[in-house]
Phi, psi and omega in degrees: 000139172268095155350304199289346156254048156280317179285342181270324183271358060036279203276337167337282183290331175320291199308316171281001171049035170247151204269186179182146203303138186290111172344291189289001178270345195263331197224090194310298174333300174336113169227197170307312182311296167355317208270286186322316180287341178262332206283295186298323173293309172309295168010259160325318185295306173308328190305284178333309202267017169117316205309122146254128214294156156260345193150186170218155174266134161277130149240147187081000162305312157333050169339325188284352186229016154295302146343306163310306193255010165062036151241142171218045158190155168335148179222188185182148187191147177264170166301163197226198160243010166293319204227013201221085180249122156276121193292150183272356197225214183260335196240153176204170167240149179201161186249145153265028163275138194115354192228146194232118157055048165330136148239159150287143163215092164324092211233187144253126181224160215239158169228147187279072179301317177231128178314113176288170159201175196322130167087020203244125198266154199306010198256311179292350165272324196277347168265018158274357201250141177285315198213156171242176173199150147291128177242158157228122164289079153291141184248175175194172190213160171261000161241125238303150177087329168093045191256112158189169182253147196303329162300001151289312194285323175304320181299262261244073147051042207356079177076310186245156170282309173211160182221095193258083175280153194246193200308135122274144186272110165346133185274331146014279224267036166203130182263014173192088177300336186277324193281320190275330178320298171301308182267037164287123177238138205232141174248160178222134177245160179202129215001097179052038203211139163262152162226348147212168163232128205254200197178111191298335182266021150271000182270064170089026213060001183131141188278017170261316164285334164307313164333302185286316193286335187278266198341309172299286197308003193261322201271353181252032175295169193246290208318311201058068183280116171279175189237110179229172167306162159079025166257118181293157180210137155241144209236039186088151230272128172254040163215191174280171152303097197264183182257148166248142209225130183295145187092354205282143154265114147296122166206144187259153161212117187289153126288005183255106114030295204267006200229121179287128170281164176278177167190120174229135083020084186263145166270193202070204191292153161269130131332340194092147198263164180282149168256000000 
């Protein structure tokens, strides 16, 4: 494999939503620093052609679903405004066009008043942040089957597709962010049918400690990808991924009073519903 065409072919298949052949397979070699030095380059290219970040997505916090997908540790890349839309409601429709083998991913996602920094314990992370939210992540992989080694998934937009945050909540309003965080229990429904039930203390122990944990590990990166106000970050999937199919209804249901569920819409023909 030539490495050094990797960020174009890489950005290829995005823009063209086809799939392309898996990196470690082509590169035994191919590792994490790899993955990040092509990551960081598709970057720039995106910045150049107009994109601008929004902010970043965490992957792979979710210990219960590592065993599925052969990855076992975090991966993180950023969000755009191309693909980060804040919602005005509760509710949104989105096209899978555009998108190579979309999953749902329920999340939390936190926005940034103020620039976090290395070393810092959740009581001292939870006064940079402004608002919390509940999101749906679509996510996607360019390689076929949902098949790949975790240096695949940093390459390949670490995983994501699209990013829908739902109301924000003042951070105000939770006196013990890390603690309520962690015990948030979320139901996902897809036309009327539950199909799992999640948990905030499956992300890392809580998505205010997956948060804390990303900040370090972002800061002893060599890209030095920055972290400022007004960037969302979401912190991983609290169910499994599901896969998505057109005409499908999606809906989250919370137990936290101040974190609004969701409800999403594929468009198109229905499939029938998932079981």
């Amino acid at each position: 494999m030539d490495r050094a065409a990797l960020p174009g072919e890489l950005l290829a298949a995005y823009d063209a939503a086809r799939l392309m052949p898996l990196i470690t397979a082509r590169d035994e070699a191919f590792s994490m620093a790899d993955a990040f030095g092509a990551a960081d380059v598709v970057r720039g290219r995106r910045i150049a052609r107009g994109e601008r970040t929004r902010g970043y997505k965490i992957g792979f916090t979710n210990r219960n679903i590592w065993p599925l997908y052969g990855v076992h540790e975090p991966i993180w890349g950023p969000v755009w405004d191309t693909t980060t839309q804040l919602l005005d409601g509760a509710a949104v429709t989105t096209s899978l066009a555009g998108l190579t083998q979309p999953r749902l991913e329920p999340e939390v996602v936190f926005g940034f008043g103020a620039t976090p920094r290395a070393g810092m314990g959740e009581a001292e992370l939870a006064a940079c942040i402004e608002w919390v939210a509940h999101g749906f992540e679509i996510v996607q992989t360019h390689f076929e089957g949902w098949r790949f080694k975790v240096a695949d998934t940093v390459a390949d937009f670490a995983l994501h597709g699209r990013l829908f945050v739902g109301p924000r909540v003042p951070a105000a309003r939770f006196t013990d962010m890390g603690r309520e965080l962690a015990a948030l229990q979320v139901e996902l429904h897809c036309d009327d049918h539950l199909v799992e039930c999640g948990a905030g203390s499956a992300v890392l122990d809580g998505p205010l400690n997956a948060l804390r944990l990303w900040v370090d590990a972002m800061a002893a990166q060599p890209q030095r990808w920055p972290i400022v106000a007004g960037d969302v970050v979401t912190t991983g999937t609290l169910t499994d991924a599901q896969p998505l199919r057109p005409g499908q209804r999606w809906e989250t249901r919370l137990d936290d009073a101040r974190l609004a569920g969701l409800r999403l819409v594929v468009e198109g023909r229905s499939a029938g519903p998932l079981r």
